[in-house]
Each structure stands twice: as C-alpha cells, then as structure tokens.
FINUNU-522683 format. One record per residue: x, y, z of N, C-alpha, C in turn. Coordinates in steps of 0.05 Angstrom, whole numbers, padded with zeros to 5 digits, always signed. Layout:
BEGIN
XYZXYZXYZ ...
END
This chain:
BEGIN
-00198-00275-00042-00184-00283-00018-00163-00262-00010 -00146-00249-00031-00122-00231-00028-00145-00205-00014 -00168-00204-00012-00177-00178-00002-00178-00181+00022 -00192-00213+00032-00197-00211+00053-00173-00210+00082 -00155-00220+00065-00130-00221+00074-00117-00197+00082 -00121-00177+00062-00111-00147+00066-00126-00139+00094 -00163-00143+00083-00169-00136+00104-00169-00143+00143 -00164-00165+00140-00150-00175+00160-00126-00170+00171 -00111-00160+00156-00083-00153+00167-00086-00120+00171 -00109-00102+00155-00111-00080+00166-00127-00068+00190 -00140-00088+00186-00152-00093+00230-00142-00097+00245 -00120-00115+00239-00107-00123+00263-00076-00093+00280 -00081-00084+00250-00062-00065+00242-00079-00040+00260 -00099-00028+00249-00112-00015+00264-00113-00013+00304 -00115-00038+00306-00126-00045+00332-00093-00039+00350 -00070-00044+00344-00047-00042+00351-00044-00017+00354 -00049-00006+00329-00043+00027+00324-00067+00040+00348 -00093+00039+00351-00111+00043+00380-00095+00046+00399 -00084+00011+00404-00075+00008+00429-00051+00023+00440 -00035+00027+00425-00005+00041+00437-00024+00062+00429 -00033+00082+00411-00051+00109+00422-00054+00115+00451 -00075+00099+00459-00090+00092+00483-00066+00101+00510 -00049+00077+00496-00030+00070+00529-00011+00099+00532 -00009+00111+00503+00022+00136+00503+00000+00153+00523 -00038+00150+00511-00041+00173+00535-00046+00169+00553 -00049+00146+00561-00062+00139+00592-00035+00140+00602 -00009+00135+00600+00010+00139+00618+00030+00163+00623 +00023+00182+00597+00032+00207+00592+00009+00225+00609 -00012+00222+00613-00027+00245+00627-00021+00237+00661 -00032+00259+00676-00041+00254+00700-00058+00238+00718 -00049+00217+00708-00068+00192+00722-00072+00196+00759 -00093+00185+00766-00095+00179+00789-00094+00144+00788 -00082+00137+00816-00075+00106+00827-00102+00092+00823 -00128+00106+00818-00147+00089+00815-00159+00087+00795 -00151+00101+00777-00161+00095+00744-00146+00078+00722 -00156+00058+00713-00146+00045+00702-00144+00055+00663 -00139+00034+00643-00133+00043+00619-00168+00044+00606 -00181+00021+00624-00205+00019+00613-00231+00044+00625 -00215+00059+00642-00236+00075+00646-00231+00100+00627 -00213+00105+00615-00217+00118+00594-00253+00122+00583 -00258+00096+00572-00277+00089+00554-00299+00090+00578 -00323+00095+00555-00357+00095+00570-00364+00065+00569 -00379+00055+00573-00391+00034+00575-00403+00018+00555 -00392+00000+00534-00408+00001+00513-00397+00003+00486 -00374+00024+00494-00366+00037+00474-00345+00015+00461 -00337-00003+00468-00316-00020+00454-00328-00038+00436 -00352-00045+00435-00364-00052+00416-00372-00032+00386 -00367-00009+00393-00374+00015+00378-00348+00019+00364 -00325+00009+00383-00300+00024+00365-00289-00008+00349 -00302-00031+00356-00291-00052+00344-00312-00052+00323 -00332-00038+00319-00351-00042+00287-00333-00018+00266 -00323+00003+00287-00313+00024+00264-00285+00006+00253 -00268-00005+00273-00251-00019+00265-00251-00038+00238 -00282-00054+00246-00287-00074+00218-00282-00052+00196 -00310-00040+00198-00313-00031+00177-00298-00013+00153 -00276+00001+00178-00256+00013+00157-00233-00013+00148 -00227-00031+00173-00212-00054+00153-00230-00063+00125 -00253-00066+00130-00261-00078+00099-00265-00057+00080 -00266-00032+00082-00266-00018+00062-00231+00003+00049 -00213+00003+00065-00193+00010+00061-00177-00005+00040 -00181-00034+00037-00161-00051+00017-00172-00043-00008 -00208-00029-00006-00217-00021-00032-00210-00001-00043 -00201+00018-00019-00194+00040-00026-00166+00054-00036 -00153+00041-00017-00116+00041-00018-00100+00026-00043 -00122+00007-00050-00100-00010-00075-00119-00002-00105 -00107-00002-00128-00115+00003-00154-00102-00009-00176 -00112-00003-00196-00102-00012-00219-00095+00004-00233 -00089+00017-00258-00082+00043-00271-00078+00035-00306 -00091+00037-00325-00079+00024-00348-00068+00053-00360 -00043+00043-00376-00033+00061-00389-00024+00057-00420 -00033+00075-00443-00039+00072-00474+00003+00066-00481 +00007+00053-00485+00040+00065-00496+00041+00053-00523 +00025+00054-00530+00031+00059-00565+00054+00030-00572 +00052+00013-00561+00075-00006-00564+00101-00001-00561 +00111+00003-00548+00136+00019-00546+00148+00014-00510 +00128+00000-00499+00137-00010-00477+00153-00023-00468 +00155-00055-00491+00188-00061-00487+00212-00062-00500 +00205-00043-00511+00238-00022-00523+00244-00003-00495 +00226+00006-00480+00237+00019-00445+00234+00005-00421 +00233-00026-00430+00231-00037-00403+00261-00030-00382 +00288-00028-00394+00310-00026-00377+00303-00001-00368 +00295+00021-00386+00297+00040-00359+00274+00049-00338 +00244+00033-00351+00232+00026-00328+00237+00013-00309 +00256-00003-00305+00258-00021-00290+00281-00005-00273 +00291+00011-00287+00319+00028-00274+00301+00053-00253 +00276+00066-00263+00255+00082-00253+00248+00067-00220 +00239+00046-00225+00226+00029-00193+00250+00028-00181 +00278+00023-00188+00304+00012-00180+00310+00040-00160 +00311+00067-00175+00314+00088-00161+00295+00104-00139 +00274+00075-00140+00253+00096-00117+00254+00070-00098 +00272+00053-00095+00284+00034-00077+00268+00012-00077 +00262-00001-00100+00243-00022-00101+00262-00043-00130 +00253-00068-00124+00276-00082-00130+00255-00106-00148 +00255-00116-00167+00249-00129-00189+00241-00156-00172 +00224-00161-00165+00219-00185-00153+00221-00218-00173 +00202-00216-00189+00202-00219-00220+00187-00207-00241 +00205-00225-00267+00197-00220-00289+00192-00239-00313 +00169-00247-00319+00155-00270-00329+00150-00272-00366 +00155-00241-00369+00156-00238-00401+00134-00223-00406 +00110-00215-00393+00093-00209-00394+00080-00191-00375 +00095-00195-00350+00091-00174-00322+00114-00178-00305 +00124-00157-00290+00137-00159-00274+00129-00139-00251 +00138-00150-00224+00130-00148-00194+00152-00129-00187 +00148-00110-00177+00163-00104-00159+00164-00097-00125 +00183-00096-00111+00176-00098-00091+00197-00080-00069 +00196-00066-00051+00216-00054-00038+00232-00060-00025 +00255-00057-00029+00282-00068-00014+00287-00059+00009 +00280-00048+00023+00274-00044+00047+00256-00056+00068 +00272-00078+00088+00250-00090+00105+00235-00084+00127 +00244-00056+00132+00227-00036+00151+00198-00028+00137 +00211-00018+00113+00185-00004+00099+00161-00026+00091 +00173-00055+00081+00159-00064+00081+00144-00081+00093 +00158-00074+00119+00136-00091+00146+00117-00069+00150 +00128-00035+00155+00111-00024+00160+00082-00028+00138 +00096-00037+00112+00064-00028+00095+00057-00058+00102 +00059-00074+00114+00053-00109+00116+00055-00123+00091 +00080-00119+00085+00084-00135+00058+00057-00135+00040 +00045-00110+00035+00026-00099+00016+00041-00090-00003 +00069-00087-00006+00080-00062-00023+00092-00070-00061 +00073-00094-00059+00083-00097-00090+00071-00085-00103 +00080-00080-00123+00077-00060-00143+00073-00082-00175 +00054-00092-00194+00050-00111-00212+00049-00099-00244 +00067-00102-00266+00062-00084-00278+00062-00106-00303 +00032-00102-00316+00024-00125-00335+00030-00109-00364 +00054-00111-00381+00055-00105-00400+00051-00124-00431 +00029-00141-00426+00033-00166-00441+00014-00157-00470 -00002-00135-00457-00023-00127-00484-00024-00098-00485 -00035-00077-00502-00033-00052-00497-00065-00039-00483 -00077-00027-00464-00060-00018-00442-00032-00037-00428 -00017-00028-00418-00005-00042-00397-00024-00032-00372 -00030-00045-00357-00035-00045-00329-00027-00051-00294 -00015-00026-00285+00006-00019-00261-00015-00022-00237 -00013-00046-00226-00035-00048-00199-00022-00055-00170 -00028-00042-00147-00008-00036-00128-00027-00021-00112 -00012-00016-00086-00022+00010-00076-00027+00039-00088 -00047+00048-00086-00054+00068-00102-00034+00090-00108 -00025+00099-00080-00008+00116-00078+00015+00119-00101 +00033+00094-00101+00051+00083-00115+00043+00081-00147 +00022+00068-00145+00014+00058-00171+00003+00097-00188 +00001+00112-00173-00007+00135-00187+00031+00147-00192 +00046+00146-00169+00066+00152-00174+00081+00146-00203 +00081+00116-00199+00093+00106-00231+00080+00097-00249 +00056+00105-00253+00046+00104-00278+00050+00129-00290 +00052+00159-00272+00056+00172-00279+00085+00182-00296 +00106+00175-00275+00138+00176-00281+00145+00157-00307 +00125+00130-00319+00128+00113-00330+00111+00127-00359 +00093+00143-00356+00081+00154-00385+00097+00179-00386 +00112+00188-00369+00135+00209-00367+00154+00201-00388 +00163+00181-00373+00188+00166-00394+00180+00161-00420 +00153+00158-00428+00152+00140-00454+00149+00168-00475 +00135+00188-00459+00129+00216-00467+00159+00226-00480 +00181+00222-00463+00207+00236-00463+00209+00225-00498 +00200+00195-00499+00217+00183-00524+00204+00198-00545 +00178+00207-00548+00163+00215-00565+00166+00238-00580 +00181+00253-00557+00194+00282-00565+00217+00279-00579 +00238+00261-00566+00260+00253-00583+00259+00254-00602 
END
C-alpha cells in the first residue's frame, strides 16, 4: 500500500511540475493572441505524456527508496548517542525510538513538503545487520557516515 501511495503522490507530483513547465513557457515566449497553452501539443499527444507520467510514477518509488544493511559487529548500541547526534547534524530530528529502530525525520517543513513527507529515514538496529531504509540518496549517505563512525571506534 506505502508504494502505491508514493506512487501516487509522485504523479501527481510530476504532473504539477509539467504544468508550471508548460505555463513559464507559454507565457515567457512570444505568443501570438491566438495560440493557446494547448496548442503547444500535437494531437494525441496528452495521452502519450500521461502514460509516460504513469509509468515513471510507478517505477520511481522502486527506484528512489532502499534499504542498506550494515555488519557492526555489535557495537551499535554502545554509538547510538552519537548516531543519533550524526542525523541531528544533517537537520533531521528523531521522530522515534522503540528500542529496536528508530525514525528519523527532517526538521524542516519546506524540505519536507518538497520531498512529500517521503523523507523518513528507518534505522532497524534490533539484530545484526542493522538495516537503514529511506530514500536512497540519504540512506547511502548514512549508512555510509554511520559505518564511518563505527570504523572510527575500531581504530581507537
């Protein structure tokens, strides 16, 4: 259900993002008084750009979000404070924490309208891998900075 949901909100997302496209150029070029926004387009063609629309909404939630497991040797919650201090500094704020995983989420309500309240970040430390699942982007960010940190202790 959480997919179809993504993908639904990234269609609708898409289609917005088209539309102001569309309008910055139909009212930024040299229009004549008798062309409208729809003559842009050929005939036909809006059925063409509402299948590309589906189809990248349904395949983008597959692509954009992940999971990531990471080995930490047990030693994960002896650094949960300064993991938690890690998400804190990249402006994302502890949503919860259940004993077993904790959510985080960005404290910023711009950023997280722009991502459509996609931007939690889930980090299951209850067995070893732990597993960091989120948007990809993110989730590569701090799994990385997070086997960084555990790396640092190892050297110690």
């Amino acid at each position: 259900m959480k997919y179809f949901i993504r993908s639904v909100k990234y269609l609708l997302y898409f289609i917005v993002l088209f539309c102001i496209v569309v309008l910055i150029v139909f009212y930024t070029s040299n229009n004549h008084a008798n062309i409208t926004v729809f003559d842009l387009f050929k005939e036909g063609s809006a059925t063409k750009i509402i299948i590309f629309f589906v189809a990248i909404a349904a395949l983008y939630p597959l692509l954009g979000f992940s999971k990531k497991q990471l080995y930490t040797n047990d030693n994960f919650k002896e650094r949960k404070k300064e993991i938690i201090e890690l998400f804190e500094n990249a402006k994302y704020t502890l949503k919860s924490d259940n004993g077993s995983s904790m959510a985080f989420i960005l404290r910023s309500p711009i950023m997280r309208t722009l991502r459509m309240y996609e931007d939690e970040i889930n980090v299951d430390y209850s067995d070893n891998p732990v597993i960091v699942s989120g948007l990809r982007k993110d989730v590569i960010r701090f799994s990385r900075s997070i086997e960084f940190l555990l790396q640092k202790e190892k050297e110690q």
